[in-house]
N, C-alpha and C positions, 0 to 999 in steps of 0.2 A: 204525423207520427212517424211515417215514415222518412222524412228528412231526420228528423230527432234520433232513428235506430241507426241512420248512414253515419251521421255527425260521431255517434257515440262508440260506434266499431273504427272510424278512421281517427277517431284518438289513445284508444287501446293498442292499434298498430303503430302508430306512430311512436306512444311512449314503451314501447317494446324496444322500435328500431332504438328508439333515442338510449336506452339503457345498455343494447348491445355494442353500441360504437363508443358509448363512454367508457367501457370494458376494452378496448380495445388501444393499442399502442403501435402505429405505423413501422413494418419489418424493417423501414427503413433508417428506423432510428436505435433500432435491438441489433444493428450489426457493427461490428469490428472492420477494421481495415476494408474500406469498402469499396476500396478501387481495386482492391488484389482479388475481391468476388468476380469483378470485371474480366478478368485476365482469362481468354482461352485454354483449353487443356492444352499441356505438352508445352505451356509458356512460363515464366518467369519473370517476373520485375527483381531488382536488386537493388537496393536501399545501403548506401555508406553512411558504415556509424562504428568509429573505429572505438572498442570497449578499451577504455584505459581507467584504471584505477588512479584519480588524481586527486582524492580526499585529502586535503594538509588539516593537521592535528591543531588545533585549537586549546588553549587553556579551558579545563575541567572536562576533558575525554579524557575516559580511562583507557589503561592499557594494561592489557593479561601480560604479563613477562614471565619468562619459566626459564631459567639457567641449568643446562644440563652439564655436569662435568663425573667421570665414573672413574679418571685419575686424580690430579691433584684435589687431594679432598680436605685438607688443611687450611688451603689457599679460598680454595672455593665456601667453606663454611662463613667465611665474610661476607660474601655474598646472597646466603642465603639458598646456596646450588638443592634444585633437586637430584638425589644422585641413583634415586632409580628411575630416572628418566618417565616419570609416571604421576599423573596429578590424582594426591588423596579425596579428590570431590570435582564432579564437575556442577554443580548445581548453579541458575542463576547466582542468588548470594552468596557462594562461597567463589567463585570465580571475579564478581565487583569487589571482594573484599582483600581478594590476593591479588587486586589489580593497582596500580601506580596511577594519579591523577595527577593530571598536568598542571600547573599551578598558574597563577596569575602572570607571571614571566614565559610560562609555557614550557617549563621543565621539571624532572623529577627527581629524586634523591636517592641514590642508592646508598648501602651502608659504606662501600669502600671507595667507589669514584667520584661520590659527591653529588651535586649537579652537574645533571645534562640537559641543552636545552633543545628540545625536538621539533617546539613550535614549527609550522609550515611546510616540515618534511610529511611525506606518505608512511607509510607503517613498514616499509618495505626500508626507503631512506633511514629514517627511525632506527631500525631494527639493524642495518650497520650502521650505522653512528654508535650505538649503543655497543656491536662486537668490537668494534676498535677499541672505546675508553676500557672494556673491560678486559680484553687483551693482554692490556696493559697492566693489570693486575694478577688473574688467573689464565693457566694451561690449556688449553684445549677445551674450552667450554664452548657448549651450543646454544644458542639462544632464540626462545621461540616468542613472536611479539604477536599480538593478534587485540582487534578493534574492542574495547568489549561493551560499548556503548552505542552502536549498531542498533536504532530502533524506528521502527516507522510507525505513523498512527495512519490510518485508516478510515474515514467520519461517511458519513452518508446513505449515498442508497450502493450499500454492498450489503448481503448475505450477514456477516459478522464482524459487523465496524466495530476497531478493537485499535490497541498496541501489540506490535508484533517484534519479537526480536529477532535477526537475522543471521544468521550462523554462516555466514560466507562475505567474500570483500567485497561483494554488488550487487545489486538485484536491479531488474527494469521492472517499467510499471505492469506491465502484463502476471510479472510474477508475484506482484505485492498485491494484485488483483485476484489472483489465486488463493494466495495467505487469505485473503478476507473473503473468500467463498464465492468470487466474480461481481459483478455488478447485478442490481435488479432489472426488471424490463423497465423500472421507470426509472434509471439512472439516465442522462444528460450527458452523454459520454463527448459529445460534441464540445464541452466545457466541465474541463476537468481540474480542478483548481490544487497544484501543487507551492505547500507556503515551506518556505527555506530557512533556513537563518545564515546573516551572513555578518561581515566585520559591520557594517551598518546599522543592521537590525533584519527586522524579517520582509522579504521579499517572497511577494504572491507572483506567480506562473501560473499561463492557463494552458492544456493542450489539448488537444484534440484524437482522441484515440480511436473514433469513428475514421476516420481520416491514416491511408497507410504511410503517408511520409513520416506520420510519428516514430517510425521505425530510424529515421535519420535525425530525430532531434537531437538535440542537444542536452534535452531533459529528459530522455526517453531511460536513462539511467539513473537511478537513485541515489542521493547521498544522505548520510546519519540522521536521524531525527527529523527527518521529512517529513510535514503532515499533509495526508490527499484526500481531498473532501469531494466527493460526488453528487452535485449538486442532483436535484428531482425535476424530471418533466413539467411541464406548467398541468397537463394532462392528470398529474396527480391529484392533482388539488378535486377531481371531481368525478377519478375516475376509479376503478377496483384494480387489486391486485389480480386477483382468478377474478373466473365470472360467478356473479351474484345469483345461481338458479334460485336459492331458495327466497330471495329479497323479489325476483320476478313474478314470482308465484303466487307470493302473497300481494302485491300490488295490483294482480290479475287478477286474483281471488278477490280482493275490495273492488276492484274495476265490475266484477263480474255481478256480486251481492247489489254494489249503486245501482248498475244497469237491471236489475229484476226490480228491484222497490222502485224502481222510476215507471218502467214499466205498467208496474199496477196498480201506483197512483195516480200512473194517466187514464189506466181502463177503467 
């Protein structure tokens, strides 16, 4: 009887331990840049990663255009000028729809220059090429170009895996990791899987954001319509988010009721 009482208390501890370690996700794997945790106080590591914005325009990226001119206002109504320098809406939809799409040649139509073709320039490039042809038409106009198809998806184990749109020329992966409310403890950060599109078709990247050299990649910067998928711990498949007290409880609770009717079926 007494071997039976031993047997029966040393597997109530056991599937106790076994339940709290299934709960549980190694610190080692829940941290960020984790050579730079290494680093002494009063030290520094320095990682080169020179931020350049080298996104070339592709056929069917929109472009926001806004022509400012507050003289020639004759010249400039062929164009379309805004001449209080001031946009009537900024809302998504009304901004894609006062936006210019590149077309299959990779250029756009104004009403008085024609076609220009922007294909493989940056927004910046873009943006004079565009003030020359129009120059050439109107006085002193200003001309504001900006991305307006800037969007990154999100998939996985993040907080609020979504589509996000970007209101700036770039963002790196820490801050698209933000947008989507950081990673979970059971995200896989070690293998991060970023899919691209390119003149090819779509190209998968994997990087490693546990890891601080990420700060020198090459893809540690984002470009348009990136999609970043965060793969899940294999750990998930078996294990809890928070710990289970009340799933404990009651297993110990049935553990507890077997063990008394065993008990008194044996007395």
């Amino acid at each position: 009887m007494k071997y039976t009482n031993r047997i029966m208390k040393t597997g109530m501890v056991a599937l106790l331990l076994a339940l709290v370690f299934a709960s549980c996700v190694p610190q080692e794997k829940m941290l960020y840049l984790k050579e730079a945790q290494m680093v002494a106080e009063n030290q520094s590591i320095n990682y080169i990663n020179e931020r350049t914005i080298d996104y070339k325009l592709q056929p069917g990226d929109n472009l926001y255009i806004r022509f400012i001119n507050t003289i020639d206002e004759r010249s400039a109504s062929a164009l379309a000028v805004d001449f209080s320098g001031r946009s009537n809406s900024s809302t998504d939809a009304s901004i894609y729809l006062q936006s210019y799409t590149l077309d299959e040649e990779g250029c756009i139509e104004l009403p008085l220059t024609g076609k220009i073709e922007l294909k493989n320039l940056t927004v910046d490039e873009a943006k004079a090429r565009l003030q020359t042809e129009v120059d050439k038409f109107v006085n002193q106009t200003t001309i504001i170009v900006k991305l307006s198809n800037f969007n990154l998806t999100v998939l996985g184990e993040v907080t609020r895996p979504g589509m996000y749109k970007v209101y700036q020329s770039q963002i790196n992966l820490f801050e698209a990791m933000a947008l989507a409310g950081n990673m979970t403890n059971f995200a896989k950060k070690s293998d991060v899987k970023i899919i691209r599109q390119t003149d090819n078709g779509s190209e998968i990247l994997t990087v490693d954001m546990g890891q601080a050299d990420i700060l020198s990649s090459p893809y540690y910067y984002l470009k348009p319509n990136d999609i970043i998928y965060v793969e899940p711990l294999k750990i998930k498949q078996w294990g809890f988010t928070t710990f289970p007290y009340s799933t404990v409880f009651s297993i110990l609770s049935l553990a507890a009721t077997l063990y008394v009717a065993f008990r008194r079926f044996n007395d």
